[in-house]
Structure formats: structure tokens, C-alpha cells
PDBQT receptor file of N, H, CA, C and O in Angstrom, charges set to zero:
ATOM      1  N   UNK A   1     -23.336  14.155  15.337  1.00  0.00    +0.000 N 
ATOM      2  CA  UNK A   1     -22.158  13.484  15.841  1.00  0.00    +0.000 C 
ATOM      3  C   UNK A   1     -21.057  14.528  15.996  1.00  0.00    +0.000 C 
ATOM      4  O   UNK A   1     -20.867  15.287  15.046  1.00  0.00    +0.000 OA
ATOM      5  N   UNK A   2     -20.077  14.682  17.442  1.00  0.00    +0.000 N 
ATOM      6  H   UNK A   2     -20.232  14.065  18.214  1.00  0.00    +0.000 HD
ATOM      7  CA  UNK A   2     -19.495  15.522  17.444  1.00  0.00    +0.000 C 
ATOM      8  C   UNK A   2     -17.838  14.900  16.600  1.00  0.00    +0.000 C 
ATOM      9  O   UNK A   2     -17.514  13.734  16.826  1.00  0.00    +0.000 OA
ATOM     10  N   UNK A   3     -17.197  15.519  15.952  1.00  0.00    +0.000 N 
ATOM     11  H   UNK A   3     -17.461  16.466  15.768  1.00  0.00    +0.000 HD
ATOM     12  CA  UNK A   3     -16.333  15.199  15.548  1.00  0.00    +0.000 C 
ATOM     13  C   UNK A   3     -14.698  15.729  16.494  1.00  0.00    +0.000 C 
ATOM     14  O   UNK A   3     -14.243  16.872  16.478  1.00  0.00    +0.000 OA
ATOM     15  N   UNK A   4     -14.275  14.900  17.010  1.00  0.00    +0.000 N 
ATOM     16  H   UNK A   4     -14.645  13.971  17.023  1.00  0.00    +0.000 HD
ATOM     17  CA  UNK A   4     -13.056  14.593  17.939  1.00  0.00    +0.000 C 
ATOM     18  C   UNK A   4     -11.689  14.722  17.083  1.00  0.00    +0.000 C 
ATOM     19  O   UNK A   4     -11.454  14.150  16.019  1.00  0.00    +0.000 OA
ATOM     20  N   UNK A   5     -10.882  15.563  17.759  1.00  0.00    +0.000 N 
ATOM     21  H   UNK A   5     -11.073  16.027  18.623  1.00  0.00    +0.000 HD
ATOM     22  CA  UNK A   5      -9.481  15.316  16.993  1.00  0.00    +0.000 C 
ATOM     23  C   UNK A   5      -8.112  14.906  18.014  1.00  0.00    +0.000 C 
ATOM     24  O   UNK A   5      -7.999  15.816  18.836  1.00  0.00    +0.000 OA
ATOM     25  N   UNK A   6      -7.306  14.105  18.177  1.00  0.00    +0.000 N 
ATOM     26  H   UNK A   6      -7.397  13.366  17.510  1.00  0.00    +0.000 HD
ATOM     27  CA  UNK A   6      -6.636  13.935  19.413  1.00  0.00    +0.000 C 
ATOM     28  C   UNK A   6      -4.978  14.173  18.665  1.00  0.00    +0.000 C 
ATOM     29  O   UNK A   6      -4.503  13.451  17.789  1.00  0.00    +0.000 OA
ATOM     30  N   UNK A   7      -4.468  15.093  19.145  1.00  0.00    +0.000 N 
ATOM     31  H   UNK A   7      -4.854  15.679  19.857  1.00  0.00    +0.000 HD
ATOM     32  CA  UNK A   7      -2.927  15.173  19.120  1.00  0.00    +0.000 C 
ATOM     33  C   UNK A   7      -1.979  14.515  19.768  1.00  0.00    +0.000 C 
ATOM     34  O   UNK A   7      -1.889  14.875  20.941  1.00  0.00    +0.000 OA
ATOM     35  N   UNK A   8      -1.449  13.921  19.539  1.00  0.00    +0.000 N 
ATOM     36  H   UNK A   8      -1.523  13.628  18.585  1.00  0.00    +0.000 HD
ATOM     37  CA  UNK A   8       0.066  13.513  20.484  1.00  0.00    +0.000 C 
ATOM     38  C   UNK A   8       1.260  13.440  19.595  1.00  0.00    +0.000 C 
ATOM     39  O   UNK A   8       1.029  13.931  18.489  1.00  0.00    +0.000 OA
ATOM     40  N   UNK A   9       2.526  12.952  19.753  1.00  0.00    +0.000 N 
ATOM     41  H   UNK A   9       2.714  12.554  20.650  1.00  0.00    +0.000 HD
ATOM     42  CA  UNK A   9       3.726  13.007  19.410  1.00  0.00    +0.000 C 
ATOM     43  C   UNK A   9       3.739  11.694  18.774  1.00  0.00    +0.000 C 
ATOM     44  O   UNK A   9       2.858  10.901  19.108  1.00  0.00    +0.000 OA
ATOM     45  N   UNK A  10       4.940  11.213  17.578  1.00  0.00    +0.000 N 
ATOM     46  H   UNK A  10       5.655  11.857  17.308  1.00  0.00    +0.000 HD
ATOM     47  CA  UNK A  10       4.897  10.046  17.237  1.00  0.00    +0.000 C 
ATOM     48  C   UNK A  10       5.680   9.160  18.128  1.00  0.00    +0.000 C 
ATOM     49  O   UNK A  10       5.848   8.085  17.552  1.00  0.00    +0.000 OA
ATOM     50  N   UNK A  11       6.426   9.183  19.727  1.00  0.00    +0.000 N 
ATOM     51  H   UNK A  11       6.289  10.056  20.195  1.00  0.00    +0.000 HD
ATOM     52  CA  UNK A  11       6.983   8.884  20.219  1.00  0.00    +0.000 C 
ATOM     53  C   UNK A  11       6.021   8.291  21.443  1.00  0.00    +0.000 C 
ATOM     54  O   UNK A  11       6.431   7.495  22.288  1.00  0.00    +0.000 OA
ATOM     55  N   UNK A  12       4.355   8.946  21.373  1.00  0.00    +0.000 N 
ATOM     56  H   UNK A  12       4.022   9.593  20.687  1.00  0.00    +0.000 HD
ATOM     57  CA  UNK A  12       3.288   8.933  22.777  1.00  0.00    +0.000 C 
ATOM     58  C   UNK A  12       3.131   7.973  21.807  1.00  0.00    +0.000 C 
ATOM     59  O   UNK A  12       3.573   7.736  20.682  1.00  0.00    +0.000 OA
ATOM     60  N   UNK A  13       2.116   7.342  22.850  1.00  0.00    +0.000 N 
ATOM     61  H   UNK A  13       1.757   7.535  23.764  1.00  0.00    +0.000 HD
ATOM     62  CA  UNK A  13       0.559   6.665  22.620  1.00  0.00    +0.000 C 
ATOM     63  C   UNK A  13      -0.004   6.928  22.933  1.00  0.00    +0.000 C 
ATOM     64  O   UNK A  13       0.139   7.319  24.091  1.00  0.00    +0.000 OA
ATOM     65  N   UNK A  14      -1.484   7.047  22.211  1.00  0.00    +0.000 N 
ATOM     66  H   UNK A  14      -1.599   6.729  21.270  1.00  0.00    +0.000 HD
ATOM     67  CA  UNK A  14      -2.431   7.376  23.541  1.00  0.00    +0.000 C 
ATOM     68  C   UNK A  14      -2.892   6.602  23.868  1.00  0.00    +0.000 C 
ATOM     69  O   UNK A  14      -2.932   5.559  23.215  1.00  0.00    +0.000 OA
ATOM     70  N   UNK A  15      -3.532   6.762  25.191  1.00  0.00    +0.000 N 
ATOM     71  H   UNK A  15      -3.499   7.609  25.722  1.00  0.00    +0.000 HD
ATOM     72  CA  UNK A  15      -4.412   5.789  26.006  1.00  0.00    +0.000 C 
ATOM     73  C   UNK A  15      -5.235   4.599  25.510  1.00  0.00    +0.000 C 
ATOM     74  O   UNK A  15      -5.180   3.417  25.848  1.00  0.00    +0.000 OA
ATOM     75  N   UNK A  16      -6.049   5.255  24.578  1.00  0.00    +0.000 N 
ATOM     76  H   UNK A  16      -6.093   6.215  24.304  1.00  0.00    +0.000 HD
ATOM     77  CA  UNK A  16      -7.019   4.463  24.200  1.00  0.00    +0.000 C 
ATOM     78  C   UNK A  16      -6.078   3.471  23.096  1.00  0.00    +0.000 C 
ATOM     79  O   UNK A  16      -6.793   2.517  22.786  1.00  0.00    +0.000 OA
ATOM     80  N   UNK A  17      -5.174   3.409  22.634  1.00  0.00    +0.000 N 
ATOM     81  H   UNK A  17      -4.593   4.184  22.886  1.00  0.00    +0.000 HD
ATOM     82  CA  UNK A  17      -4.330   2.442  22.017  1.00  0.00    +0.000 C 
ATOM     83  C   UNK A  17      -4.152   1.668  22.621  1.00  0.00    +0.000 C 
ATOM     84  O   UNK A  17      -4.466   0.596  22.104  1.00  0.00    +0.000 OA
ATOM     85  N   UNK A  18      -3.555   1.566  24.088  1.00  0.00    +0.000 N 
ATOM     86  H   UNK A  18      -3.299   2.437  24.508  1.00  0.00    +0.000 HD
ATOM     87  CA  UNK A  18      -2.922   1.147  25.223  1.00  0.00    +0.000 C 
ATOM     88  C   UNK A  18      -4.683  -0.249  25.209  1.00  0.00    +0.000 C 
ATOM     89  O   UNK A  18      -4.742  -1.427  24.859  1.00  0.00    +0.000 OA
ATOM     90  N   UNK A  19      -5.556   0.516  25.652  1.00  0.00    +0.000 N 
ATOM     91  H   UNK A  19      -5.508   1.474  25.936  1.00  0.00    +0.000 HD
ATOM     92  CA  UNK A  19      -6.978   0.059  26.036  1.00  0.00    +0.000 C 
ATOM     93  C   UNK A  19      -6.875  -1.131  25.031  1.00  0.00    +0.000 C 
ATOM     94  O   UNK A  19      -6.674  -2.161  25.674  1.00  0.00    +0.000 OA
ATOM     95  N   UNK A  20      -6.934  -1.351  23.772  1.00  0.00    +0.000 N 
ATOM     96  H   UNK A  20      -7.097  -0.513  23.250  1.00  0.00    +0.000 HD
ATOM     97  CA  UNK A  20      -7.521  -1.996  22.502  1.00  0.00    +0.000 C 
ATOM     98  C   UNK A  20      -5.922  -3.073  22.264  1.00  0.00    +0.000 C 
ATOM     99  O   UNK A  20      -5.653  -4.111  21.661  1.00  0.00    +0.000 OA
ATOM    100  N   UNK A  21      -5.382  -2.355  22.895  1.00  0.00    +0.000 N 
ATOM    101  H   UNK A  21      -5.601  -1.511  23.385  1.00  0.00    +0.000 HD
ATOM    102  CA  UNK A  21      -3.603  -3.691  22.876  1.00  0.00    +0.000 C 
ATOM    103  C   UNK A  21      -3.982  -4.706  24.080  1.00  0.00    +0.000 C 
ATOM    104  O   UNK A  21      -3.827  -5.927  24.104  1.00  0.00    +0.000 OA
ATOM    105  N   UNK A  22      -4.672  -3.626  25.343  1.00  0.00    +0.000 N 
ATOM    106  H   UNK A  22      -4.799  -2.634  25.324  1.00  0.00    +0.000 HD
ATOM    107  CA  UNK A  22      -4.793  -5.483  25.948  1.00  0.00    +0.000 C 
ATOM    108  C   UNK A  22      -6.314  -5.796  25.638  1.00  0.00    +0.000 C 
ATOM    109  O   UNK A  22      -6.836  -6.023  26.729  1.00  0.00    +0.000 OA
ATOM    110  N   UNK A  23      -7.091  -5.889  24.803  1.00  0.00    +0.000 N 
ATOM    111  H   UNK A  23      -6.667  -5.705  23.916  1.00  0.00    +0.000 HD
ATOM    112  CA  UNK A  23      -8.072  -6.689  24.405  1.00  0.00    +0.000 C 
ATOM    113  C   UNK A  23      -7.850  -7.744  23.861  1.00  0.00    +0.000 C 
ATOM    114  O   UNK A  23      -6.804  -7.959  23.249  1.00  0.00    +0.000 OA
ATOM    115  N   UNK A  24      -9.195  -8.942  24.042  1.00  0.00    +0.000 N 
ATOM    116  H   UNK A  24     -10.044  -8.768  24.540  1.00  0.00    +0.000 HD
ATOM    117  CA  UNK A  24      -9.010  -9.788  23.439  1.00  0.00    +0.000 C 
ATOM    118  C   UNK A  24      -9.061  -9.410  21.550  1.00  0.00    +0.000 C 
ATOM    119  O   UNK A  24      -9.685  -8.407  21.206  1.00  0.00    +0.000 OA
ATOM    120  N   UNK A  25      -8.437 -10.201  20.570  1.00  0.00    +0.000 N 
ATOM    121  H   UNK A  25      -7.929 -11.016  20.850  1.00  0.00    +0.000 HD
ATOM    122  CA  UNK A  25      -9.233 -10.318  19.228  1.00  0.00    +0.000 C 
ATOM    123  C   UNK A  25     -10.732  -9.866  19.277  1.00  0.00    +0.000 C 
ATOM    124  O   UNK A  25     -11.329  -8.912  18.778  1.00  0.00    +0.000 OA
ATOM    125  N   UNK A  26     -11.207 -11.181  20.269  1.00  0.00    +0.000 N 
ATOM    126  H   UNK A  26     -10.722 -11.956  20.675  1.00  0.00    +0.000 HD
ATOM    127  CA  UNK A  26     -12.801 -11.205  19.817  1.00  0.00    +0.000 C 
ATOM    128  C   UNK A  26     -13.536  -9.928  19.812  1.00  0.00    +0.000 C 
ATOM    129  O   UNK A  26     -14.326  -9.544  18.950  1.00  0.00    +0.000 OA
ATOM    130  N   UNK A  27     -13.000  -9.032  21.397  1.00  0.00    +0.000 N 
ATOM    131  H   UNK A  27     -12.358  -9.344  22.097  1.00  0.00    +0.000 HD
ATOM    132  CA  UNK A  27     -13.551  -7.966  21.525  1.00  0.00    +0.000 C 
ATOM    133  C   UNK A  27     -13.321  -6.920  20.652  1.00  0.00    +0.000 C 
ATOM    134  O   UNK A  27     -14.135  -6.078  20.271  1.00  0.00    +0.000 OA
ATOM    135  N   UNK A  28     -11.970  -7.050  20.317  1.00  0.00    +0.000 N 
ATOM    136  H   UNK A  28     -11.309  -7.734  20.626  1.00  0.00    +0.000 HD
ATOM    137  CA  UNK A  28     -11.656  -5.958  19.125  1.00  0.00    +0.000 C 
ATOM    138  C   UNK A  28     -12.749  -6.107  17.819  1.00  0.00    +0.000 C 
ATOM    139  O   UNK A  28     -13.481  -5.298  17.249  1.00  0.00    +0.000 OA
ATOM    140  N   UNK A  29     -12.439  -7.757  17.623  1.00  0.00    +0.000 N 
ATOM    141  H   UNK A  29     -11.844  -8.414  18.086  1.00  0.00    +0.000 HD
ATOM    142  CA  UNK A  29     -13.593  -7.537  16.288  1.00  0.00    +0.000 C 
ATOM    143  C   UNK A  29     -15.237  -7.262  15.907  1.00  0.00    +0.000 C 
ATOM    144  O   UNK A  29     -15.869  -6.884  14.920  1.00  0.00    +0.000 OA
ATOM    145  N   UNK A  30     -15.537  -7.696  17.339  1.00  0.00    +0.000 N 
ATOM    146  H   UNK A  30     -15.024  -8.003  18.141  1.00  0.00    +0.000 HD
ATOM    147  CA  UNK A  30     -16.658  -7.239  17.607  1.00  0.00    +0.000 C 
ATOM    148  C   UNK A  30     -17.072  -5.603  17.729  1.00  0.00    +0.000 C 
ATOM    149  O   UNK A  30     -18.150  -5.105  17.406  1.00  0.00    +0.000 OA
ATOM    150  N   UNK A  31     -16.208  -5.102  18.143  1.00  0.00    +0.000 N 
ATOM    151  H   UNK A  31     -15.332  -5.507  18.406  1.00  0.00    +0.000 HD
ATOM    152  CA  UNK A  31     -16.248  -3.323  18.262  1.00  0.00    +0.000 C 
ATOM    153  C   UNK A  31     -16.421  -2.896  16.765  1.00  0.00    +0.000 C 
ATOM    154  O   UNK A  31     -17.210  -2.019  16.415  1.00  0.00    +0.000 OA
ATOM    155  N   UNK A  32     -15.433  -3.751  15.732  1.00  0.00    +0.000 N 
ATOM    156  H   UNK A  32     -14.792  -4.463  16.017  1.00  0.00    +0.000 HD
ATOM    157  CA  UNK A  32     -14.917  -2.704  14.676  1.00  0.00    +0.000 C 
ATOM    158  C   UNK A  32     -16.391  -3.311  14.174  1.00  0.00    +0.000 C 
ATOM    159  O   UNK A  32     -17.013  -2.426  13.587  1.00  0.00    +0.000 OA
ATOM    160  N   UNK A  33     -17.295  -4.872  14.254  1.00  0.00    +0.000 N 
ATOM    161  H   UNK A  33     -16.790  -5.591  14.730  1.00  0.00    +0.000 HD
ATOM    162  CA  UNK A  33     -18.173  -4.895  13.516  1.00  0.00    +0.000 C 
ATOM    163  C   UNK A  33     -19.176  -3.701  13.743  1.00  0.00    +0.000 C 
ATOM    164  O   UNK A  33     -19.844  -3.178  12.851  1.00  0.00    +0.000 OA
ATOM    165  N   UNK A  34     -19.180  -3.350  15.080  1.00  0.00    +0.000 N 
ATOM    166  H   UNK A  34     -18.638  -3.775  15.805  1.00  0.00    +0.000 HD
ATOM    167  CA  UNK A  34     -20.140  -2.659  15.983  1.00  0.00    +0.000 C 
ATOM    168  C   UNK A  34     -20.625  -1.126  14.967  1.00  0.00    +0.000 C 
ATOM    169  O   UNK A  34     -21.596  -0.466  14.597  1.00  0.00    +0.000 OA
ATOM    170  N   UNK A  35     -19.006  -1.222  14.893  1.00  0.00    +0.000 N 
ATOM    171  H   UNK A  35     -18.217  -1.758  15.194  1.00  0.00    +0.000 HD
ATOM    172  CA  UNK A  35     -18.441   0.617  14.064  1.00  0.00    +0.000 C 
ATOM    173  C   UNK A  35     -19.306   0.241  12.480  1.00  0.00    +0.000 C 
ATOM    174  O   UNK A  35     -20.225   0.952  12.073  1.00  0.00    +0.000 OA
ATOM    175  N   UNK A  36     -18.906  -0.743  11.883  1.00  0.00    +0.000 N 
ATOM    176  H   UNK A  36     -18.160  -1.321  12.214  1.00  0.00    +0.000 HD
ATOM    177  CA  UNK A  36     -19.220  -1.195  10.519  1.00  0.00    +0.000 C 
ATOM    178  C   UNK A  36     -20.744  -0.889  10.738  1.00  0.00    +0.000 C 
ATOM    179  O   UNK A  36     -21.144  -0.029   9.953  1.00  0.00    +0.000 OA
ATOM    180  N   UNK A  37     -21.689  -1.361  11.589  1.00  0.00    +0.000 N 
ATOM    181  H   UNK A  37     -21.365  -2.060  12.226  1.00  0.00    +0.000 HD
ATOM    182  CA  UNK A  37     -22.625  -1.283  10.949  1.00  0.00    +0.000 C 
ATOM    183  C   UNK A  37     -23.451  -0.236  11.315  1.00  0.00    +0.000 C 
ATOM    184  O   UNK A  37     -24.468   0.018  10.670  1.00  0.00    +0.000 OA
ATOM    185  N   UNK A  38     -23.002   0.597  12.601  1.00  0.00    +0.000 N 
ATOM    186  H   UNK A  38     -22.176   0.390  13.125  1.00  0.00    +0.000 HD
ATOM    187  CA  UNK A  38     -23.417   2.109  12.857  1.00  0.00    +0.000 C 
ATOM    188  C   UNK A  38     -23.331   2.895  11.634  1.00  0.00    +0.000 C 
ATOM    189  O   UNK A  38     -24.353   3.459  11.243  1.00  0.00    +0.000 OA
ATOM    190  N   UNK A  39     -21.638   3.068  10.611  1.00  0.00    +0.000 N 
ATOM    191  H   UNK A  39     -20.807   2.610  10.929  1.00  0.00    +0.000 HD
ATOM    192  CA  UNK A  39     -21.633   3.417   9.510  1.00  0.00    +0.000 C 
ATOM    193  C   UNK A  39     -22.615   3.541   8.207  1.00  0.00    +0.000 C 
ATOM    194  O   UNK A  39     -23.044   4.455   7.504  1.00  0.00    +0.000 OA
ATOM    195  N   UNK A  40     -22.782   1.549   8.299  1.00  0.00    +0.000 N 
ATOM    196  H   UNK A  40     -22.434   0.806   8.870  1.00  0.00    +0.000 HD
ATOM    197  CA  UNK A  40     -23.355   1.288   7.041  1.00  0.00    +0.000 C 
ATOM    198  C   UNK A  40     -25.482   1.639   7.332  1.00  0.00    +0.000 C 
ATOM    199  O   UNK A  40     -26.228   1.829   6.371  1.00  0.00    +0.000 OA
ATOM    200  N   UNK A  41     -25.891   1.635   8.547  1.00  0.00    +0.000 N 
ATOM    201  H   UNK A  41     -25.286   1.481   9.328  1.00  0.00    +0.000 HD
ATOM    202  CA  UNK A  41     -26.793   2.011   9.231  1.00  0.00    +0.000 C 
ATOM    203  C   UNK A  41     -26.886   3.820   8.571  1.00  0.00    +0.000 C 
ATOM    204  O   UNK A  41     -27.674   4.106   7.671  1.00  0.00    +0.000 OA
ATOM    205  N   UNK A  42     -26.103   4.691   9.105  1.00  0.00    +0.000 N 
ATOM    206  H   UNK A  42     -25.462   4.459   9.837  1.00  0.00    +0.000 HD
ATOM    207  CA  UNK A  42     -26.208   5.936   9.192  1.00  0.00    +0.000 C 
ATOM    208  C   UNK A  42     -26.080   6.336   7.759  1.00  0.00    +0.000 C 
ATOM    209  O   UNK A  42     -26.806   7.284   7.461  1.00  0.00    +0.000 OA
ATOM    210  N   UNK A  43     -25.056   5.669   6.427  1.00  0.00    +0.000 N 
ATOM    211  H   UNK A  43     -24.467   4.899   6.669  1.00  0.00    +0.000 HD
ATOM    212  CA  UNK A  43     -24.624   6.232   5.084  1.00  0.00    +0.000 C 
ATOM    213  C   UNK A  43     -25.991   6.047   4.684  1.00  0.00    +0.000 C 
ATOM    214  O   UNK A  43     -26.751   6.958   4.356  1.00  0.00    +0.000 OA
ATOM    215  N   UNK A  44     -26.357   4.417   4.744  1.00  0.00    +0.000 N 
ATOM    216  H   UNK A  44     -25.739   3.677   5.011  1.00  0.00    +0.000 HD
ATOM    217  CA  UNK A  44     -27.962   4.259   3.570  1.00  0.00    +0.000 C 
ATOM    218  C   UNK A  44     -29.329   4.091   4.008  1.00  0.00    +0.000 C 
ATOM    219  O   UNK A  44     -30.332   3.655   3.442  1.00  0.00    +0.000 OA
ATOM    220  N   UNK A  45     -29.007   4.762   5.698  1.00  0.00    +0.000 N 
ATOM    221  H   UNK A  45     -28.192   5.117   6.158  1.00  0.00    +0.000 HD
ATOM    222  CA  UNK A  45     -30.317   4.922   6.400  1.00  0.00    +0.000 C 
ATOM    223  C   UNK A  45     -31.173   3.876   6.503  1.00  0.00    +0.000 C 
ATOM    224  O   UNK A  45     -32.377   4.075   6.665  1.00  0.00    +0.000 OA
ATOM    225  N   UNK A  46     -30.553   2.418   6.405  1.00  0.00    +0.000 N 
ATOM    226  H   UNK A  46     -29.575   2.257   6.273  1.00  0.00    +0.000 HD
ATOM    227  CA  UNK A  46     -30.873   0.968   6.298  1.00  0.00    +0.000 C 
ATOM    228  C   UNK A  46     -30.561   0.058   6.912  1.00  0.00    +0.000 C 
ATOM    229  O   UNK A  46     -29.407  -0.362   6.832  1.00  0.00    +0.000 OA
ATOM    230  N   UNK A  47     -31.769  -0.710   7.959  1.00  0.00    +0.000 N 
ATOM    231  H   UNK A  47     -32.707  -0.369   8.024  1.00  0.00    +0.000 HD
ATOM    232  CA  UNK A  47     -31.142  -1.173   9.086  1.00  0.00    +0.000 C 
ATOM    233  C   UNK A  47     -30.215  -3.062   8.726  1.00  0.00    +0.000 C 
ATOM    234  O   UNK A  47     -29.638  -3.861   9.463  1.00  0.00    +0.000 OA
ATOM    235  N   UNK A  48     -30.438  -3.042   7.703  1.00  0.00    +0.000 N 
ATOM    236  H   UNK A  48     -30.907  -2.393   7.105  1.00  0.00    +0.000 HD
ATOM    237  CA  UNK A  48     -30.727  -4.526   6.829  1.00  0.00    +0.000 C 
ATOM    238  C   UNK A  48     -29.546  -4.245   5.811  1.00  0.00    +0.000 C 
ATOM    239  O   UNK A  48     -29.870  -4.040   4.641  1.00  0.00    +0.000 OA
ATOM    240  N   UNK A  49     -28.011  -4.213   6.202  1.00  0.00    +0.000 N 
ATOM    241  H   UNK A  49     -27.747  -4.379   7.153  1.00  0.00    +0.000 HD
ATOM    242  CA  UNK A  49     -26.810  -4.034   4.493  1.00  0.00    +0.000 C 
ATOM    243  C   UNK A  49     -27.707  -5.219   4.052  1.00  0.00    +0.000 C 
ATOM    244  O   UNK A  49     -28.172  -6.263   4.509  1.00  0.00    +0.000 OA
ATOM    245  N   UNK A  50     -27.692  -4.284   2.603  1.00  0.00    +0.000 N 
ATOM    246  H   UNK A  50     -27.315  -3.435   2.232  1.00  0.00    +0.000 HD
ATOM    247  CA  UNK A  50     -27.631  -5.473   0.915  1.00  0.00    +0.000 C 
ATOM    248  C   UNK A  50     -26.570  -5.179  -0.331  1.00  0.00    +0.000 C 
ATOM    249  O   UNK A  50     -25.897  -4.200  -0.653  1.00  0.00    +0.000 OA
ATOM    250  N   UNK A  51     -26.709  -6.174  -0.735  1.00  0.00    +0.000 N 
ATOM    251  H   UNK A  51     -27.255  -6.969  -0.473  1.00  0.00    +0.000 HD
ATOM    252  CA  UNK A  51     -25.525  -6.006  -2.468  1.00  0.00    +0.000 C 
ATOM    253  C   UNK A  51     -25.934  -5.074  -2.909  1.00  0.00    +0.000 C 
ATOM    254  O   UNK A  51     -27.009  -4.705  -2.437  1.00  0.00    +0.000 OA
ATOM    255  N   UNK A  52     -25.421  -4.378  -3.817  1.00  0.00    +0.000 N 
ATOM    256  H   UNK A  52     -24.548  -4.679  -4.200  1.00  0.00    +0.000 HD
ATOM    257  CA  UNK A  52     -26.341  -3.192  -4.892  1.00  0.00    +0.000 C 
ATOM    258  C   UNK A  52     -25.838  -4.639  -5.889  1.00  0.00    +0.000 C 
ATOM    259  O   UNK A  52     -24.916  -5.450  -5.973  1.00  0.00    +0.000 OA
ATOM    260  N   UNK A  53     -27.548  -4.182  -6.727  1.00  0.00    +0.000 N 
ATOM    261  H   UNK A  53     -28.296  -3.523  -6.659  1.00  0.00    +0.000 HD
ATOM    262  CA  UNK A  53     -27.819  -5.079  -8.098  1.00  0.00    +0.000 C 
ATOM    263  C   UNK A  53     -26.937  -4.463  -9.360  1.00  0.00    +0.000 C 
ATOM    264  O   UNK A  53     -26.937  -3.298  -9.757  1.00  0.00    +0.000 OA
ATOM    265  N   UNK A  54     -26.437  -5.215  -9.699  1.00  0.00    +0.000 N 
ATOM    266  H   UNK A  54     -26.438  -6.161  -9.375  1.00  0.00    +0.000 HD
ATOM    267  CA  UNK A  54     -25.518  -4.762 -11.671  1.00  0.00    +0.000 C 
ATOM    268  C   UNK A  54     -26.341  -5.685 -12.087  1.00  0.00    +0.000 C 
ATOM    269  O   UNK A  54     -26.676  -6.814 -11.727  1.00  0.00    +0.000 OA
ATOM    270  N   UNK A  55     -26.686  -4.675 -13.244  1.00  0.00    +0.000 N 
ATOM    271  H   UNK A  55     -26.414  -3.758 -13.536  1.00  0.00    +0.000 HD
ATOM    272  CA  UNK A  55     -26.871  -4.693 -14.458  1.00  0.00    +0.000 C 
ATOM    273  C   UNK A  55     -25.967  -4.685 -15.706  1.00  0.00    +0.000 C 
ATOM    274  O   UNK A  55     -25.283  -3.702 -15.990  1.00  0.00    +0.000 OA
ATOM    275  N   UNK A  56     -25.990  -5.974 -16.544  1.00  0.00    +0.000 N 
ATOM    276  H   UNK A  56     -26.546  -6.772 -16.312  1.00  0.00    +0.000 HD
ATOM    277  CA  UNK A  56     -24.967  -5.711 -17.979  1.00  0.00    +0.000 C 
ATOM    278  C   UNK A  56     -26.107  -6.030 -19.048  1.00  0.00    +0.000 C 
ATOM    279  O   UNK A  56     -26.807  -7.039 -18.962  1.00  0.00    +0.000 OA
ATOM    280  N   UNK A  57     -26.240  -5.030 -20.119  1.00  0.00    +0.000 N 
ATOM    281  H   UNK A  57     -25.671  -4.210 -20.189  1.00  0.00    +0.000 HD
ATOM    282  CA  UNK A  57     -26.695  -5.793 -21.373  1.00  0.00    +0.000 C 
ATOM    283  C   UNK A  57     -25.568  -6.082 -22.057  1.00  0.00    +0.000 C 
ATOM    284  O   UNK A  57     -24.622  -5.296 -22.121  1.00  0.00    +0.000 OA
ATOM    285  N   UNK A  58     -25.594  -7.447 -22.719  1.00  0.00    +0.000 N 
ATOM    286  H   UNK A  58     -26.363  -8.085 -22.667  1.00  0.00    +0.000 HD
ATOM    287  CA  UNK A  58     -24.492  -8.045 -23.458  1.00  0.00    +0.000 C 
ATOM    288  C   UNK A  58     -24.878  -8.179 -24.968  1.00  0.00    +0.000 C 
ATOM    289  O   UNK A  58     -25.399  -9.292 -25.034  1.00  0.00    +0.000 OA
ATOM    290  N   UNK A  59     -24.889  -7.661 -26.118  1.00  0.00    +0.000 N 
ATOM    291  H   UNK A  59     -24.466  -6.757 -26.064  1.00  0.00    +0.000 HD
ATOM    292  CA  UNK A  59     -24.843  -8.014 -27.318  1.00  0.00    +0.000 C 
ATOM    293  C   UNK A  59     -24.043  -8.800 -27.881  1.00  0.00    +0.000 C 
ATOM    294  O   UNK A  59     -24.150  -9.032 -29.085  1.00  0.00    +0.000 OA
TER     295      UNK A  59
């Protein structure tokens, strides 16, 4: 994955801000799920997220 860095001023926007302001919600949330599970896909090499199991022994 190539890693991207974008500069501008705190006074710009950039473009792609502009892009994701006129989206709908739905589409937005659908993207960020999109991102979520490319992430959670690529960290535990697992196409299926699960809970991790805890364990307590209680005396």
C-alpha cells in the first residue's frame, strides 16, 4: 500500500473534503464501513471480524 501525504493551508480545503460534504450519509457510511473492514481484513488476515474470548478465573 502506497502511503499518501496531502498538504494544504488551514484556510484551503481540499477537494476530496469538498467530494464527501456533498454526499449522501448513506454513502459516507458505507465508504467508512468499506475502510473498516479492508482494515480489520488486512490487521488479522480474517475475512470473518470476531470478539476475542476473556477469560477470568474467579476465586
Amino acid at each position: 500500500m502506497e502511503k499518501v501525504i496531502c498538504k494544504f493551508r488551514q484556510t484551503e480545503q481540499p477537494k476530496d473534503c469538498l467530494y464527501w460534504q456533498n454526499q449522501s450519509p448513506e454513502v459516507r457510511i458505507a465508504a467508512l464501513e468499506q475502510i473498516r473492514r479492508e482494515y480489520h481484513q488486512h490487521k488479522y488476515n480474517s475475512a470473518h471480524p470476531r470478539l476475542q474470548r476473556i477469560y477470568r478465573i474467579i476465586k
